[in-house]
C-alpha positions as CSV (number, residue, x, y, z in Angstrom):
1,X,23.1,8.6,-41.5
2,X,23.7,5.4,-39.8
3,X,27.3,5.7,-40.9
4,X,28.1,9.2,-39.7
5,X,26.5,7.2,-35.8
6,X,28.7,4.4,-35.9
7,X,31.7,6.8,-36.1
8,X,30.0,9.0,-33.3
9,X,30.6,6.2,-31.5
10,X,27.2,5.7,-30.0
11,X,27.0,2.3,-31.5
12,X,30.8,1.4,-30.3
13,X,29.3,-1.8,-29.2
14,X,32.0,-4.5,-29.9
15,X,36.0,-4.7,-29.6
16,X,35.0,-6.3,-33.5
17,X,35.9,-4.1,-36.6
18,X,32.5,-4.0,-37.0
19,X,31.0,-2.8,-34.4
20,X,27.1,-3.4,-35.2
21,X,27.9,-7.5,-35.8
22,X,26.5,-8.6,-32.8
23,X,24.4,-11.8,-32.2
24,X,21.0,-11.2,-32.5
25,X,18.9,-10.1,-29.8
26,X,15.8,-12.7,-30.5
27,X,18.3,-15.8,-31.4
28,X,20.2,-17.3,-29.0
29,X,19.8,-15.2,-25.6
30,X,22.4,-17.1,-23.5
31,X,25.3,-15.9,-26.5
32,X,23.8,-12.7,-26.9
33,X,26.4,-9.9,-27.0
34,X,23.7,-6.6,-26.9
35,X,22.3,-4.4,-29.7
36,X,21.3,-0.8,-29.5
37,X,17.9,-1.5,-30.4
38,X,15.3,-0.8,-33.4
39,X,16.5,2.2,-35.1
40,X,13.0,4.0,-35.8
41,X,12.7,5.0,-39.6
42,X,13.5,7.9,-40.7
43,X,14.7,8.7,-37.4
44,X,16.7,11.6,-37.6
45,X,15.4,12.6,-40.7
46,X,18.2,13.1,-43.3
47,X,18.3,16.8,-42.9
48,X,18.2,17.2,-39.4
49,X,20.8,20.5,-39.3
50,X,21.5,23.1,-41.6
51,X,24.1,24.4,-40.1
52,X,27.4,23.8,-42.2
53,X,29.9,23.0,-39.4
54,X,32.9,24.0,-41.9
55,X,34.8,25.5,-39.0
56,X,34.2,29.7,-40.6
57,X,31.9,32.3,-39.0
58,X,28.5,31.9,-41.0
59,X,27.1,35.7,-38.7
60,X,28.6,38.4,-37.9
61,X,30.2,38.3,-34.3
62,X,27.2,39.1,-32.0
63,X,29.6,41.6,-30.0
64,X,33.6,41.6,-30.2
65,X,34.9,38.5,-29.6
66,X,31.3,36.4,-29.5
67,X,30.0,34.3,-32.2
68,X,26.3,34.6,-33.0
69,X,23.9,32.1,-31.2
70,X,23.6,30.1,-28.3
71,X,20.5,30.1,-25.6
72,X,20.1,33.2,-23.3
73,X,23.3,34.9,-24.6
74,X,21.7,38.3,-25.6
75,X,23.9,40.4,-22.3
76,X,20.7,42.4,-21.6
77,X,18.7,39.9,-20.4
78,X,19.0,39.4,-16.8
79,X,18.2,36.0,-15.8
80,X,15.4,35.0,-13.9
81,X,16.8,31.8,-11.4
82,X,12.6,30.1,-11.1
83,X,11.2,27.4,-12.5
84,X,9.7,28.2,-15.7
85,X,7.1,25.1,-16.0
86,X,6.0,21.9,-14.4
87,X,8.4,20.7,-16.0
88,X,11.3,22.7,-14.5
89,X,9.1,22.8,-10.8
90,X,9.0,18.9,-10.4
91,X,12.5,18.3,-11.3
92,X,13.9,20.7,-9.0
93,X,11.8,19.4,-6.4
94,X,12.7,15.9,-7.4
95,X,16.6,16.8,-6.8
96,X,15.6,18.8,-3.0
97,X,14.7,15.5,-1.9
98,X,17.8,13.6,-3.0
99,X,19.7,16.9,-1.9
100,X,17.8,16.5,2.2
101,X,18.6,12.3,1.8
102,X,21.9,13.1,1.2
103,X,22.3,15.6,4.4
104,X,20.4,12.9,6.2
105,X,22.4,10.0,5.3
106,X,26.1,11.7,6.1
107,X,25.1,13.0,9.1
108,X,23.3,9.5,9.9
109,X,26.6,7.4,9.3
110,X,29.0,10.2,11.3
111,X,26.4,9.8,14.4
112,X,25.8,6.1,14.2
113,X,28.9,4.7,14.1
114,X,32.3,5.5,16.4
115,X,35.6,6.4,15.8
116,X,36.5,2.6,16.1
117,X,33.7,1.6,13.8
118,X,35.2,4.0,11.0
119,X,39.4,3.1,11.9
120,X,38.3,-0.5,11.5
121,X,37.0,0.1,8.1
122,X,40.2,1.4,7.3
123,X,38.6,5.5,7.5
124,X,40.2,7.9,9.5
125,X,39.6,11.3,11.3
126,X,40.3,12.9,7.8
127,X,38.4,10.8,6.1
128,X,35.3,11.4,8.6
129,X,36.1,14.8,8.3
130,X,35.3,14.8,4.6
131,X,31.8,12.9,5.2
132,X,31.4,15.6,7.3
133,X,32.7,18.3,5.1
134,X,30.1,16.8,2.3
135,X,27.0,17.1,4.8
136,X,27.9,21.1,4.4
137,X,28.1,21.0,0.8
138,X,24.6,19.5,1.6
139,X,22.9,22.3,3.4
140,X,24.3,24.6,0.4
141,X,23.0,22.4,-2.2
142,X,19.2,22.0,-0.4
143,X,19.4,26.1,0.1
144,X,20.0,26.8,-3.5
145,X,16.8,24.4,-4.8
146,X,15.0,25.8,-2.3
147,X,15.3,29.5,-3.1
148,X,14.5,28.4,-6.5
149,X,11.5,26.2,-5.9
150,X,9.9,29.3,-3.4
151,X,8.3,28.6,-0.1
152,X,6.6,25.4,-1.3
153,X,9.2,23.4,-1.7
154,X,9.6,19.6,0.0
155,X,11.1,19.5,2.8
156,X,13.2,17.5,5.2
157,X,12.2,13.9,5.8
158,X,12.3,10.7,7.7
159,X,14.7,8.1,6.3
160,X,15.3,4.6,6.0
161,X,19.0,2.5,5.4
162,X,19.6,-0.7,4.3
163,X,23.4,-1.1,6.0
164,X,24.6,-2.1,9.1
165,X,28.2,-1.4,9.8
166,X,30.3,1.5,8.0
167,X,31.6,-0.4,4.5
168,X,28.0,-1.3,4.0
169,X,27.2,2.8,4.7
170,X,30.0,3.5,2.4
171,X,29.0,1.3,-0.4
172,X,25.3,2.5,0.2
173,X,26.7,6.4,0.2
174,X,28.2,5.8,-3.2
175,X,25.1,4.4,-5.1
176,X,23.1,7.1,-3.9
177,X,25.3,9.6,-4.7
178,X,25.1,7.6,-8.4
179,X,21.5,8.2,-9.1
180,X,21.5,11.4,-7.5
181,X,24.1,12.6,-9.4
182,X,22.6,10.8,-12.9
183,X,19.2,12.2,-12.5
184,X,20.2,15.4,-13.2
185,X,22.4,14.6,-16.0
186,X,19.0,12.9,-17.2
187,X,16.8,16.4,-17.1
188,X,19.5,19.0,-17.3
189,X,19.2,19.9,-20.6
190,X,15.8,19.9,-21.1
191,X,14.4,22.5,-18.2
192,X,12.8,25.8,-19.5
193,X,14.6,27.5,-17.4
194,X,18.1,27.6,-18.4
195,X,19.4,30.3,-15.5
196,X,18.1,27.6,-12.9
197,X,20.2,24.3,-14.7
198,X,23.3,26.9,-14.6
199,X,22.8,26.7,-11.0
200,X,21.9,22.8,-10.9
201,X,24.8,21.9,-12.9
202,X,27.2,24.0,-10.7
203,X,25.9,21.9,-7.8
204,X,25.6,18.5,-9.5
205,X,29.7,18.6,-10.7
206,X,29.8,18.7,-6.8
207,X,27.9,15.5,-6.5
208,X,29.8,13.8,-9.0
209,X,33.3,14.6,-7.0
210,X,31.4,12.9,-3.5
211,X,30.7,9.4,-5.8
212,X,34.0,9.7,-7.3
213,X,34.9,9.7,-3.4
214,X,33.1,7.0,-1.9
215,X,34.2,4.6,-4.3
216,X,37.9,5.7,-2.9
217,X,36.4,4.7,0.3
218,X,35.1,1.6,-0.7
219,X,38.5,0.4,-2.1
220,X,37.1,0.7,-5.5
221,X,38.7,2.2,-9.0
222,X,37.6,6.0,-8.8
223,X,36.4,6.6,-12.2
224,X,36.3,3.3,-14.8
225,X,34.5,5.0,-17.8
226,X,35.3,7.2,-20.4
227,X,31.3,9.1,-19.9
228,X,28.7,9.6,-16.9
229,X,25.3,8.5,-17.6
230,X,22.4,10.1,-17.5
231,X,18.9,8.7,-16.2
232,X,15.0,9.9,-16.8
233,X,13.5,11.4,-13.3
234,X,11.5,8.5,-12.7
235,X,14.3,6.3,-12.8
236,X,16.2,8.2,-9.5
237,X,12.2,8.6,-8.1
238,X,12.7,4.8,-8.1
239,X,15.4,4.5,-6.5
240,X,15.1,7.1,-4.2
241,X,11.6,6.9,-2.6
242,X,11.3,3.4,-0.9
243,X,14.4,4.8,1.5
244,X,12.2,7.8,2.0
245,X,9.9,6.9,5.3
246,X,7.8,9.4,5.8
247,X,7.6,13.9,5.1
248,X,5.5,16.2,7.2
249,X,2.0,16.7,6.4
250,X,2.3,19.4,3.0
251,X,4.9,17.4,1.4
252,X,4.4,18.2,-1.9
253,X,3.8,15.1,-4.0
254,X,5.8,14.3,-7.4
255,X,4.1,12.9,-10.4
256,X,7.3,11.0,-11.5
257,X,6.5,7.2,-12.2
258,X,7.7,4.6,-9.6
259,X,8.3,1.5,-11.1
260,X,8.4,-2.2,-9.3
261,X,11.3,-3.0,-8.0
262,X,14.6,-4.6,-9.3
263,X,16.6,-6.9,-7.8
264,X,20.1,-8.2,-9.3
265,X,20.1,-11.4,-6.9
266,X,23.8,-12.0,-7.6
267,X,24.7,-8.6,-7.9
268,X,28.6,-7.8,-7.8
269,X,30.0,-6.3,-4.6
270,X,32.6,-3.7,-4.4
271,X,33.5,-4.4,-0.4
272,X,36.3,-6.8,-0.1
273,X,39.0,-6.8,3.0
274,X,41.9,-7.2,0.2
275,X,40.9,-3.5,-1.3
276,X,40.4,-1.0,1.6
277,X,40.1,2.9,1.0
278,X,42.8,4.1,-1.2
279,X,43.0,6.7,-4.1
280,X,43.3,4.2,-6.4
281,X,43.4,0.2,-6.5
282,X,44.4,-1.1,-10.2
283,X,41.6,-3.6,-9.5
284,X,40.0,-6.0,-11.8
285,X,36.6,-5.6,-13.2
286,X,34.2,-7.1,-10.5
287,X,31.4,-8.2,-14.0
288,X,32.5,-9.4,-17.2
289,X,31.3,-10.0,-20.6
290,X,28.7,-12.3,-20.9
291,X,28.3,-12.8,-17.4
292,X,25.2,-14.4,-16.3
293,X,23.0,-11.9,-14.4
294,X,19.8,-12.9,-11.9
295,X,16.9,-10.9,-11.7
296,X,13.9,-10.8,-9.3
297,X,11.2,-8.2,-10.6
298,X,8.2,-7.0,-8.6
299,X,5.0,-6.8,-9.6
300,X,2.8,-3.6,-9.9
301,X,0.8,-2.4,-7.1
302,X,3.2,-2.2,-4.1
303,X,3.0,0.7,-1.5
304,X,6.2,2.7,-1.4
305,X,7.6,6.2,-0.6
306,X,6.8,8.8,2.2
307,X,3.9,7.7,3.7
308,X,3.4,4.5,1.8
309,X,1.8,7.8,-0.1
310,X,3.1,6.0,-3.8
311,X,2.1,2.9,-5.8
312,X,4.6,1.0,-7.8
313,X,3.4,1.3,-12.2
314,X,4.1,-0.1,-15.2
315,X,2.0,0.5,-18.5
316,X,4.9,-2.3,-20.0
317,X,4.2,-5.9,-21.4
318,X,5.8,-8.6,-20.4
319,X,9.3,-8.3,-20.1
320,X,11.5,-9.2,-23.0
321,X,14.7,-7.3,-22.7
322,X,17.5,-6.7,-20.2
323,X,18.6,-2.6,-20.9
324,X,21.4,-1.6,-19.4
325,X,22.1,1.8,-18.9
326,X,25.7,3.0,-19.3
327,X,28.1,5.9,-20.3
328,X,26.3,6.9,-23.8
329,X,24.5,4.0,-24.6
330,X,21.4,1.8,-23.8
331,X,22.3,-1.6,-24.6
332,X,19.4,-4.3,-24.8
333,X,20.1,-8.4,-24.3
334,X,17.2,-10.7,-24.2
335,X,15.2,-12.4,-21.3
336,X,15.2,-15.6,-20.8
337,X,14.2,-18.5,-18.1
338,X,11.2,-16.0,-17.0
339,X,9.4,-17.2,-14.8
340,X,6.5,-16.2,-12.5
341,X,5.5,-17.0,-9.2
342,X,4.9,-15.6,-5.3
343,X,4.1,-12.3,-4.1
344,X,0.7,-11.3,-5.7
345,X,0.4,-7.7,-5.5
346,X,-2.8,-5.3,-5.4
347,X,-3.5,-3.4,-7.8
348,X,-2.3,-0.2,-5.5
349,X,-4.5,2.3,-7.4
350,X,-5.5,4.2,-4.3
351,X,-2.9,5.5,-2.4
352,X,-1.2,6.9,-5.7
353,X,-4.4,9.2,-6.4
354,X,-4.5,9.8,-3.0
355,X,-0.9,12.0,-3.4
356,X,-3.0,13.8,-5.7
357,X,-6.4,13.9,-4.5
358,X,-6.7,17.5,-4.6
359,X,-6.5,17.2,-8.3
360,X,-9.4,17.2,-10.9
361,X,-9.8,14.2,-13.2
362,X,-7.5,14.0,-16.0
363,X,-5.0,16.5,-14.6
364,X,-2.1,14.3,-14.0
365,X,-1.8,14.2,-17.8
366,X,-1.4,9.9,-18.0
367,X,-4.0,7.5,-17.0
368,X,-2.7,5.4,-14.1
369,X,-1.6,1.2,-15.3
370,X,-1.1,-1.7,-14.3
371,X,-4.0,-3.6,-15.1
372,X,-4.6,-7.2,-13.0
373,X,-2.8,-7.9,-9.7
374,X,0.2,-10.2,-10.8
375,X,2.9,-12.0,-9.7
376,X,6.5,-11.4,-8.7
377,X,9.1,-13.1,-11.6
378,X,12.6,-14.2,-12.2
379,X,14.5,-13.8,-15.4
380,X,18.5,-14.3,-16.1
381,X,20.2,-12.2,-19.1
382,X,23.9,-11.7,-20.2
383,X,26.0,-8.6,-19.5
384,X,27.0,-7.2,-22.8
385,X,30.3,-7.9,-24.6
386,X,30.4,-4.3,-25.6
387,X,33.2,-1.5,-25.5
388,X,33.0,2.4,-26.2
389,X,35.6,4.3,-28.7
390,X,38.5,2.0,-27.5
391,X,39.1,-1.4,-26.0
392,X,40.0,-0.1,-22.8
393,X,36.9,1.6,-22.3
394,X,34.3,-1.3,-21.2
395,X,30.8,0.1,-21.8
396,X,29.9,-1.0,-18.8
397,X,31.6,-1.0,-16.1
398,X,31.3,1.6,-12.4
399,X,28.1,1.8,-11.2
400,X,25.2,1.6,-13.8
401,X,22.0,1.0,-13.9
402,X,19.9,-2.0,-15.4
403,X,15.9,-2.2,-16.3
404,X,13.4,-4.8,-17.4
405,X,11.9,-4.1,-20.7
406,X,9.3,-5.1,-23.0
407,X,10.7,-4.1,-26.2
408,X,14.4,-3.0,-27.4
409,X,13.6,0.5,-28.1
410,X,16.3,2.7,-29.3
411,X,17.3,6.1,-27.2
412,X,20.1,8.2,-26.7
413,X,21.1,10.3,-24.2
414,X,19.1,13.2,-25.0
415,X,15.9,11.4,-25.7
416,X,16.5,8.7,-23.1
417,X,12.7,8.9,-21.3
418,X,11.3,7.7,-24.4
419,X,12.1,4.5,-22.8
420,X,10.0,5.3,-19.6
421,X,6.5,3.4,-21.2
422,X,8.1,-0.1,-22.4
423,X,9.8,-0.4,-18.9
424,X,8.4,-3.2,-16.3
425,X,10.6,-2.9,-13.6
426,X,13.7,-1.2,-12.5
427,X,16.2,0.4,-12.6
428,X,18.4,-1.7,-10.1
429,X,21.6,-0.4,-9.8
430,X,24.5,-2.9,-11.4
431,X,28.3,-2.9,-9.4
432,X,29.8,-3.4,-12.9
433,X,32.9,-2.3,-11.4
């Protein structure tokens, strides 16, 4: 079973012949090159399909031209576009507020800066034009999830930006647009309702195309990976909420986890004056290999979101592990020079409860962590010397995403929140490339 992975290409970690010799991820940190992680036993089990995938019809054709199976194929069945559980509810309502950020943050940029502002950046009326144009898209996008979500849905709320001239707006635009656009990819798969992620996915290819734009804008290679990656809802919660100042009273609250927050202190930058907006720059990798990365980590307890409404959680250890998240893979390469100090944090039990206070003991489902107020912390870990199904194919490179860990657990795509409990701070976004 191992075998029939490596070829799948999911452990593609090296340019080696073998791609699973890798140093060790408890020997040697600083020359660590990344693992996938513990394989659990007897995980898949051995017969995990019985399908024979010989290539010939196994059922008759369900009607002319249609081969049997697939999910909600039977053409009598007309679909139902609602949220079919929890589940599918706070998702959807997870992706409205990226959807009213996003409206928020084009329209911001467009009104805050002028004409010269934008020309000096090297954007022109077309190019504003576009932004614009993507604002629209916008108002379509927060319509749809609306209709789906019903009359209770979140609404529009008060931002806050961390840019100050128009390349910082455009470099901001295109990592929102990143976890936006990956937090779907995340969930997609798994809602109940499959007639609602029909609709989501037909929105999110749009998202995509606006990333794939602003890093045009930002003088940066359009698309440097083979895959997209996908990331768990309380990873783009993360992300998203400290930028989110405050909703109207009736907001709903989401029960997504936000974890402390992840710093890359000498994070790559895209913006550079030799590399303006242009469809394309053939433009080295801004990361490499083994490249010594910085971290500053929070620690539990801090206020965030709409409101202050949102307490950052971890039910983690201490961390041990650097995972980047990339294309098809989590890759793990181990902590070291951790260190602790500065910052002590409450334990910021009340206002998360208080989101929820008008529900009865126990009904969240998960008991609220964090345990002692701590301290803020420091660690350094190498980037991983790792490629996927060819050489030219960097696993990570574009914008990822990187998290602190206590424990090299190994997911995949499709089971990627399974990393959600060992995770101690993060996701920061990574400028790979």
């Amino acid at each position: 079973m191992l075998l029939s992975l490596l070829f799948a290409g999911l452990f593609a970690l090296s340019v080696h012949s073998m791609p699973q010799i890798a140093v060790s991820t408890t020997e040697v940190p600083t020359s660590a090159t990344g693992t996938p992680g513990e394989i659990p036993s007897g995980n898949p089990p051995e017969e995990f399909n019985t399908y024979p995938n010989t290539g010939n019809l196994t059922q008759p054709l369900a009607m002319p031209y249609f081969p049997a199976g697939g999910n909600g194929t039977n053409v009598t069945d007309i679909p139902v576009y609602q949220a079919m559980s929890d589940f599918d509810w706070f998702s959807l309502a997870l992706v409205l507020y990226q959807e009213w950020i996003e409206l928020d943050l084009f329209d911001f940029g467009l009104n805050n800066f002028t004409t010269k502002d934008f020309d000096d950046a090297g954007l022109t009326d077309d190019d504003r034009s576009l932004i614009a144009f993507m604002a629209d898209q916008e108002v379509g996008h927060a319509k749809m999830i609306s209709n789906i979500l019903g009359p209770n849905h979140p609404p529009r709320c008060t931002y806050q930006y961390p840019f100050t001239n128009v390349t910082e707006f455009v470099s901001f635009c295109q990592k929102l647009t990143r976890w936006g656009e990956a937090g779907v990819y995340g969930f997609l798969p798994h809602l109940d309702s499959r007639a609602a992620a029909q609709l989501l996915l037909q929105s999110i290819t749009t998202e995509a195309r606006q990333q794939m734009i602003f890093r045009q804008f930002e003088g940066l290679f359009p698309m440097p990976e083979f895959f997209q990656v996908g990331i768990p809802q309380s990873f783009a919660w993360t992300l998203l909420a400290p930028h989110i100042k405050s909703c109207p009273p009736g907001a709903p609250p989401l029960p997504w986890q936000n974890f402390p927050a992840l710093t890359v202190t000498n994070n790559p930058s895209g913006i550079d004056p030799l590399y303006g907006p242009a469809i394309t720059h053939n433009r080295t990798q801004l990361s490499c290999p083994g490249m010594e990365v910085q971290f500053l980590f929070e620690a539990p307890g801090k206020a965030v979101g709409p409101n202050d409404s949102y307490v950052t959680q971890s039910t983690a250890g201490d961390p041990l592990f650097a995972a980047w998240i990339s294309q098809l893979n989590v890759t793990y390469t181990p902590l070291y020079n951790v260190s602790y100090g500065g910052g002590v944090a409450g334990n910021g039990r009340t206002p998360y409860r208080d989101a929820f206070d008008d529900l009865e003991d126990g009904q969240l489902g998960f008991q609220l962590a964090g345990g002692p107020p701590g301290l803020n912390g420091t660690a350094m870990a190498r980037q991983p010397d790792a490629t996927l199904y060819d050489v030219n194919n960097p696993l990570n490179n574009g914008t990822i995403f990187v998290a602190l860990t206590d424990t090299d657990l190994y997911v995949t795509p499709y089971n990627i929140s399974a990393i959600l409990p060992h995770v101690r701070a993060g996701p920061a976004i990574y400028q790979a490339g």
